[in-house]
C-alpha positions, 0 to 999 in steps of 0.5 A, a space after each residue: 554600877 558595873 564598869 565594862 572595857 571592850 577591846 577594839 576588836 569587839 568594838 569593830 565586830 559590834 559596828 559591823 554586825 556582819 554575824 548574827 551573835 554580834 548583831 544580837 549582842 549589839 542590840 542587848 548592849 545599846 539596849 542595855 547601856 545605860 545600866 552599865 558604863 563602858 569605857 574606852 581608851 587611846 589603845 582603841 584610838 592608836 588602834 584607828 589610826 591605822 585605818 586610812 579610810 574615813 569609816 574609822 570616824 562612823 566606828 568612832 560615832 558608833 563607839 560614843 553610842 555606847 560608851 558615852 564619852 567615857 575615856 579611861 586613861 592611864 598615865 603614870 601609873 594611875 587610871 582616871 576617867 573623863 568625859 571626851 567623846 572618842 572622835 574629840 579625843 582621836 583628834 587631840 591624841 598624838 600619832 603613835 609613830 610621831 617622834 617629832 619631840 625629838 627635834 628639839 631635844 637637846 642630846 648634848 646633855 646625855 651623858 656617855 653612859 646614858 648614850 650608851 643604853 640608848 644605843 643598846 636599847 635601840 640595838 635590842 629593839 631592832 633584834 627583836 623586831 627582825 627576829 634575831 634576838 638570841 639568848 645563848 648569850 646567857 648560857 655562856 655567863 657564869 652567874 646564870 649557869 648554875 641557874 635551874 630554875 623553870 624560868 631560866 629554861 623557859 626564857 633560855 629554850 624559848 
């Protein structure tokens, strides 16, 4: 049987059927369904959790009509299916945002070196999300200054 994955976007245009090419291919597919099997996954749910308003439970209704309870999931870098309705599963899933696991980690058992890539990630991170993330770092070391490569000039004059 033909597997499909929709984006949440596609999902969200199906539910609104606000214009009439997304109307029709709402009714091909719920008229359809039962000769293919759509999936979802928890991009869709981290998706919803942005929504603040209860209308994310109706597109999640609407979601389960069509892929019936399909949930792929990736993890450790296998795919697995199983059946868990969209809305049984936004209520098990943990916010995206919710970094509550590390109130009872216990950092003393980081070592400096390990502290230290933290720290140079997290600073990384921060660059890139204001913006002020520069390459030219890398024109100035030797061991990429004889690069060439298409790539190089790429990531350097991006």
């Amino acid at each position: 049987m033909v597997t499909i994955y929709l984006d949440k976007q596609v999902f969200s245009h199906l539910f609104n059927a606000k214009e009439e090419k997304y109307s029709l291919l709402r009714e091909k597919i719920l008229s359809h369904k039962d000769e293919f099997i759509f999936f979802y996954s928890n991009a869709h749910l981290f998706d919803l959790q942005d929504d603040k308003t209860d209308i994310k439970y109706t597109e999640m209704e609407f979601m389960q009509s069509i892929v019936s309870g399909y949930h792929l999931i990736y993890e450790n870098h296998k795919q697995e299916v199983i059946k868990q309705s969209p809305r049984n599963a936004f209520e098990t899933i943990g916010k995206i945002e919710d970094f509550s696991w590390l109130e009872n980690f216990d950092f003393s058992q980081i070592t400096e070196e390990q502290r230290n890539v933290i720290n140079n990630i997290v600073d990384i991170s921060i660059k890139d999300l204001k913006g002020e993330l520069d390459f030219d770092w890398l024109k100035k070391e030797p061991q990429f200054q004889s690069m060439n490569s298409k790539w190089t000039y790429q990531l350097l004059h991006h």
